[in-house]
PyMOL CGO cylinders between C-alpha atoms (Angstrom):
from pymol import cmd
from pymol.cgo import CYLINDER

trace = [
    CYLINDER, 207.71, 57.43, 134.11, 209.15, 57.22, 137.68, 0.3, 1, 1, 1, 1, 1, 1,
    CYLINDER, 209.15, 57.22, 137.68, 211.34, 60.19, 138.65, 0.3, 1, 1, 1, 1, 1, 1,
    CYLINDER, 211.34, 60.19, 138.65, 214.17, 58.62, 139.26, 0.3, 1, 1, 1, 1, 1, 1,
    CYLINDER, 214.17, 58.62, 139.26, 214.25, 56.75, 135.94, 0.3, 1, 1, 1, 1, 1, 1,
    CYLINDER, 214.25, 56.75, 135.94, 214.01, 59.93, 134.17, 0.3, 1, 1, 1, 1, 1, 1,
    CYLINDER, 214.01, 59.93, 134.17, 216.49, 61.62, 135.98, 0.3, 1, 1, 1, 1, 1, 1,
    CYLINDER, 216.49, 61.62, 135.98, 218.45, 58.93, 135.44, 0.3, 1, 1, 1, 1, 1, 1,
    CYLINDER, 218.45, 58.93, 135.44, 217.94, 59.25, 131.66, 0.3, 1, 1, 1, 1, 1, 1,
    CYLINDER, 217.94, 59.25, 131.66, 218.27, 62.30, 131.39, 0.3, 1, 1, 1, 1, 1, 1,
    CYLINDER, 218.27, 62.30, 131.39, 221.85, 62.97, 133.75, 0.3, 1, 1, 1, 1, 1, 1,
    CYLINDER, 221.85, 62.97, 133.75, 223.21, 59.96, 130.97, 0.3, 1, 1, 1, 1, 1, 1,
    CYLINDER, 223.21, 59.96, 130.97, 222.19, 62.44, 127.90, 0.3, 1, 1, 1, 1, 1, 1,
    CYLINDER, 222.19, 62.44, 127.90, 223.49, 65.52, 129.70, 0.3, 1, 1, 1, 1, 1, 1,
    CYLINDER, 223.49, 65.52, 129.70, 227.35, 64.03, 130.61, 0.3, 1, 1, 1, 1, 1, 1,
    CYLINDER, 227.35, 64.03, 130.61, 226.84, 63.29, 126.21, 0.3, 1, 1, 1, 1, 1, 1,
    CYLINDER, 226.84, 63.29, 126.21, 227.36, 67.32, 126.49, 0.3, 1, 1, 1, 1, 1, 1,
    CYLINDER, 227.36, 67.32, 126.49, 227.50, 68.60, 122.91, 0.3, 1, 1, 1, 1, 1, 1,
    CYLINDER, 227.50, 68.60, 122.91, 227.34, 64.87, 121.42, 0.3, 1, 1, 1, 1, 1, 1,
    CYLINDER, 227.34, 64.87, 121.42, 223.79, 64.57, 122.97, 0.3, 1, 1, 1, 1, 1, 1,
    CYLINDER, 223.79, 64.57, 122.97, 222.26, 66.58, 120.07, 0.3, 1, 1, 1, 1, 1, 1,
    CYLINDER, 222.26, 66.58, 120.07, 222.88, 62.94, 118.35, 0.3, 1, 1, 1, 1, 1, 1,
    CYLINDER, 222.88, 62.94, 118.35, 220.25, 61.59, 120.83, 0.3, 1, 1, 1, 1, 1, 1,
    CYLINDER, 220.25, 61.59, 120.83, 217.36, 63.22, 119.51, 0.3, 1, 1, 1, 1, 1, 1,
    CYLINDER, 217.36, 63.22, 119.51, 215.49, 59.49, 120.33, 0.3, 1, 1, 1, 1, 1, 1,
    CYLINDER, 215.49, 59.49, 120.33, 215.95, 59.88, 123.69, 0.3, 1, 1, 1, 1, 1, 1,
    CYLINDER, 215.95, 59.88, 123.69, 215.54, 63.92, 123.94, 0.3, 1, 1, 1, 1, 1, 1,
    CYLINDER, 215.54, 63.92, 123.94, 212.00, 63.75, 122.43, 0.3, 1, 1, 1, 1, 1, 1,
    CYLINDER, 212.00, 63.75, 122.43, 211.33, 60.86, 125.38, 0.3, 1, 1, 1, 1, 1, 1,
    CYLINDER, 211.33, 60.86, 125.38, 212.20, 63.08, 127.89, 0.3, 1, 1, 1, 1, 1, 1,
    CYLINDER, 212.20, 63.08, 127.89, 210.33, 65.81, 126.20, 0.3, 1, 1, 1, 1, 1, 1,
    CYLINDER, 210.33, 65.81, 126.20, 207.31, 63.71, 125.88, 0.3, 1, 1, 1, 1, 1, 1,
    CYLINDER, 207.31, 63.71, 125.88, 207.66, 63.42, 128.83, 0.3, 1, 1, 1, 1, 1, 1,
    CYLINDER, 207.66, 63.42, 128.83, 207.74, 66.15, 130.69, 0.3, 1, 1, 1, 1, 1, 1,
    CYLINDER, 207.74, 66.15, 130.69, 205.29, 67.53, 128.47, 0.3, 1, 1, 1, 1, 1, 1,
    CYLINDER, 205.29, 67.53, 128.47, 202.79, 64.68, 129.32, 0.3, 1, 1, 1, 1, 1, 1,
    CYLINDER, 202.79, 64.68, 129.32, 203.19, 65.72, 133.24, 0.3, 1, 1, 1, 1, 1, 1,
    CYLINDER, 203.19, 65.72, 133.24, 202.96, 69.27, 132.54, 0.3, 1, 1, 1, 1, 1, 1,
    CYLINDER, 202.96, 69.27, 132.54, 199.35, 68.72, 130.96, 0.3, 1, 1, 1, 1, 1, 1,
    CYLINDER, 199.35, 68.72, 130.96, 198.77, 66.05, 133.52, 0.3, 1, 1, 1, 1, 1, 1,
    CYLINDER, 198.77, 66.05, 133.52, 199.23, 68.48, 136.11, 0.3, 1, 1, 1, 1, 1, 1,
    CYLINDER, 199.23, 68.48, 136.11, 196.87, 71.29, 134.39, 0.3, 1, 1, 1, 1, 1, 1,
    CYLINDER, 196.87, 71.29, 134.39, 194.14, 68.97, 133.31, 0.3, 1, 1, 1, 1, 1, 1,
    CYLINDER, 194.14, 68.97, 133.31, 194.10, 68.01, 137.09, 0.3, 1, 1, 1, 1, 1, 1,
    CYLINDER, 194.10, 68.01, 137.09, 194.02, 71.80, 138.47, 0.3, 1, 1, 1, 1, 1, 1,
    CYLINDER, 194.02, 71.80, 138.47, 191.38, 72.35, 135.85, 0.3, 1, 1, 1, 1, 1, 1,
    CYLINDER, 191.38, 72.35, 135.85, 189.68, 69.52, 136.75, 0.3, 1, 1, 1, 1, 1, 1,
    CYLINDER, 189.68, 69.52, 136.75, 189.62, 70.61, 140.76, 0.3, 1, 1, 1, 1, 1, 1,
    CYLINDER, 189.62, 70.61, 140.76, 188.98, 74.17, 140.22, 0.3, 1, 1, 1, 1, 1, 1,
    CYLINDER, 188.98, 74.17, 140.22, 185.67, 73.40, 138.49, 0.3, 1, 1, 1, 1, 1, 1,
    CYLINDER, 185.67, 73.40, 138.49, 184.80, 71.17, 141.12, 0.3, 1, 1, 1, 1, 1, 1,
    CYLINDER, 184.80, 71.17, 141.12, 186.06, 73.57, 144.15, 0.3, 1, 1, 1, 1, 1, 1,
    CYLINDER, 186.06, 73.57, 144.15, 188.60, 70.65, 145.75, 0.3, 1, 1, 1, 1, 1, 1,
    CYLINDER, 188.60, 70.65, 145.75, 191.41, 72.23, 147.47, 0.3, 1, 1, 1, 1, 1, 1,
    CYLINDER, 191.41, 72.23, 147.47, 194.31, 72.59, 145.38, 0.3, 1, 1, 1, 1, 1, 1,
    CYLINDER, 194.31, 72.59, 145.38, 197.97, 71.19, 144.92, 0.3, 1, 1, 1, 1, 1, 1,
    CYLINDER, 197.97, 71.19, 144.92, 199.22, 74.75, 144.20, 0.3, 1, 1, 1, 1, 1, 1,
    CYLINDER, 199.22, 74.75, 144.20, 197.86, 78.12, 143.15, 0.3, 1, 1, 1, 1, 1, 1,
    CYLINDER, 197.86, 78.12, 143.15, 199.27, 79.88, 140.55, 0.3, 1, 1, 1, 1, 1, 1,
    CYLINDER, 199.27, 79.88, 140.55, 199.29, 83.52, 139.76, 0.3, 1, 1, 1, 1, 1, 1,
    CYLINDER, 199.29, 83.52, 139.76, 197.20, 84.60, 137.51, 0.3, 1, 1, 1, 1, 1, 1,
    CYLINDER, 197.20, 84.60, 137.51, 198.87, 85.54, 134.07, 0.3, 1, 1, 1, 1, 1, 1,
    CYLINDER, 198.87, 85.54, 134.07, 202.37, 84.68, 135.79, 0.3, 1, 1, 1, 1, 1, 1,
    CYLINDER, 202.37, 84.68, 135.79, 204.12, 81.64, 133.12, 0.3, 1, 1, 1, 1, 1, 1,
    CYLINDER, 204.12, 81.64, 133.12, 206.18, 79.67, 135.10, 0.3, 1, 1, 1, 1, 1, 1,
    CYLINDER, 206.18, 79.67, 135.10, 208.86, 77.99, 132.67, 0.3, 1, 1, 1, 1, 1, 1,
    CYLINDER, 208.86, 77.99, 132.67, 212.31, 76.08, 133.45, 0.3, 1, 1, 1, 1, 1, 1,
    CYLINDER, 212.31, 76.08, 133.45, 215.28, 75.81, 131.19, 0.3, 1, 1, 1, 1, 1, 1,
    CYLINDER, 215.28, 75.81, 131.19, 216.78, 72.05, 130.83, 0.3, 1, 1, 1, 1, 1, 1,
    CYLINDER, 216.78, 72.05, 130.83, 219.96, 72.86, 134.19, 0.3, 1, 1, 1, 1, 1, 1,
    CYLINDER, 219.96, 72.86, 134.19, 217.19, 74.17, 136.18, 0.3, 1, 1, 1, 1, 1, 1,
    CYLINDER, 217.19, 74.17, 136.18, 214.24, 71.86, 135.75, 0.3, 1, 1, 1, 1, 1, 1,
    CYLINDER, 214.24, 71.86, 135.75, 217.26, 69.14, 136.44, 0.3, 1, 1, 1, 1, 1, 1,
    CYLINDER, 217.26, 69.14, 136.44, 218.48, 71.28, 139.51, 0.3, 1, 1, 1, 1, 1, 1,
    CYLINDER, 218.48, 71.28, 139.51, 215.49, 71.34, 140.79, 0.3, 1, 1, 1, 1, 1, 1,
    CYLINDER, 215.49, 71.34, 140.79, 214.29, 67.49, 140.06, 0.3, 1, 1, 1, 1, 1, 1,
    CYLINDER, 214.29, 67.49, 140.06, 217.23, 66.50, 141.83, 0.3, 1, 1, 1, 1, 1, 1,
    CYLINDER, 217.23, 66.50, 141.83, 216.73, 68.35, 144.94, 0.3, 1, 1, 1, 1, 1, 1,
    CYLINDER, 216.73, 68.35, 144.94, 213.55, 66.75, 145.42, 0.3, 1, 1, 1, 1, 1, 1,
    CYLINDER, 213.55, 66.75, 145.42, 215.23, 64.33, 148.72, 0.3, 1, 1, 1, 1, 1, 1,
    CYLINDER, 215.23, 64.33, 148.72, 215.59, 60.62, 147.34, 0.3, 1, 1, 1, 1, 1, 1,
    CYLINDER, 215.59, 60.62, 147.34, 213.65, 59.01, 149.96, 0.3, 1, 1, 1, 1, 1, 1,
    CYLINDER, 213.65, 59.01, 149.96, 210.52, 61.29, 148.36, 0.3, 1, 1, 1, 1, 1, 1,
    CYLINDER, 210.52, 61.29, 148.36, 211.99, 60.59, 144.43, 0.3, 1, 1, 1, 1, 1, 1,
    CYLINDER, 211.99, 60.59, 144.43, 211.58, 56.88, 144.86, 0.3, 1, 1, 1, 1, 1, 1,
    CYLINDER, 211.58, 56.88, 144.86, 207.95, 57.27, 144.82, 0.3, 1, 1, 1, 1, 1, 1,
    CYLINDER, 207.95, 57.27, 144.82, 207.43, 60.04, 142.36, 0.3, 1, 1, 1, 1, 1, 1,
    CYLINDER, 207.43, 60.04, 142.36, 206.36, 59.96, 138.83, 0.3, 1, 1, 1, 1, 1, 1,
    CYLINDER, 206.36, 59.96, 138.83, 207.09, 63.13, 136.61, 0.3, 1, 1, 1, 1, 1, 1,
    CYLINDER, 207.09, 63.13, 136.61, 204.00, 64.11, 136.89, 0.3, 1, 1, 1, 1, 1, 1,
    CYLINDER, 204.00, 64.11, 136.89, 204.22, 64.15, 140.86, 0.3, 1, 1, 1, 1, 1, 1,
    CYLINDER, 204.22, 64.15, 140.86, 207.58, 65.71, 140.35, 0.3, 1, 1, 1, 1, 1, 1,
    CYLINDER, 207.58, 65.71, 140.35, 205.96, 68.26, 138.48, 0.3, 1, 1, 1, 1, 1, 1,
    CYLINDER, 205.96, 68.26, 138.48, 202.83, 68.80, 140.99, 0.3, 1, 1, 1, 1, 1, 1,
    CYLINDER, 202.83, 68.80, 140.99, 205.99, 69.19, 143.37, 0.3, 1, 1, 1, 1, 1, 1,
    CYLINDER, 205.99, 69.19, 143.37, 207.37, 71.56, 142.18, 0.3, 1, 1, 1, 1, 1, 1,
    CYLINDER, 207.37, 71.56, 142.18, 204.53, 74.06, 141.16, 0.3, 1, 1, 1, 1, 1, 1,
    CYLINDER, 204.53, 74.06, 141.16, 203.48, 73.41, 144.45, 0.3, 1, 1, 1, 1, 1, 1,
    CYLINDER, 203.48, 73.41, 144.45, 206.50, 75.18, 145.80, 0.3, 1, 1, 1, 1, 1, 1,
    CYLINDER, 206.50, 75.18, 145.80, 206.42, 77.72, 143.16, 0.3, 1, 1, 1, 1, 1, 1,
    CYLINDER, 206.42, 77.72, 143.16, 202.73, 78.73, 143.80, 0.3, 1, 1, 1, 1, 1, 1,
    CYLINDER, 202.73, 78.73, 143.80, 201.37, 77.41, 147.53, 0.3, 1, 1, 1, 1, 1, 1,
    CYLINDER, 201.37, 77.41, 147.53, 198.13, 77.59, 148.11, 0.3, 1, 1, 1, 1, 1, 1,
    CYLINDER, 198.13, 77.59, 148.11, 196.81, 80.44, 151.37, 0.3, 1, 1, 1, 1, 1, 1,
    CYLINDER, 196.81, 80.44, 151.37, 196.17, 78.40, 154.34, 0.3, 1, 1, 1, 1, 1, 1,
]
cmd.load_cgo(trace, "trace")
């Protein structure tokens, strides 16, 4: 899904507030969603670590790196629109582990 459409999405279910627990269509989308990008993301890593490729990010080992809902938002909205445009959750999410855990030079 492109980022901004999900963002988009997902800033409509959040100004619901409490009535959003009606949308349980659209929360399990975004869910999906996310989830989908998150194993995207992995499954790539995985994929270059076997291979030796340089990486997108480096992660610590043992260290779980989990958002709640107003953060992951916080930060998927301070990714600069010009960059959004062309992002996909799943370069959203490659984003923003790559902040989290950059790789040595």
């Amino acid at each position: 899904m492109p980022l901004p459409v999900f963002v988009e999405r997902a800033t409509k279910l959040e100004s619901k507030g409490p009535l959003a627990l009606f949308s349980r269509g659209e929360i399990s989308v975004l869910q999906s969603e996310m989830q989908g990008a998150n194993k995207s993301v992995v499954a790539e890593y995985q994929a270059r670590k076997a291979s030796g490729a340089k990486q997108a990010f480096c992660p610590v080992k043992g260290e779980k790196y989990q958002l709640g809902v107003k953060e992951l938002m916080a930060k998927l909205r301070a990714i600069p629109a010009a960059q959004a445009r062309t992002m996909t959750t799943t370069d959203a999410m490659r984003h923003l582990l790559a902040k989290r855990y950059p790789c040595p030079a």
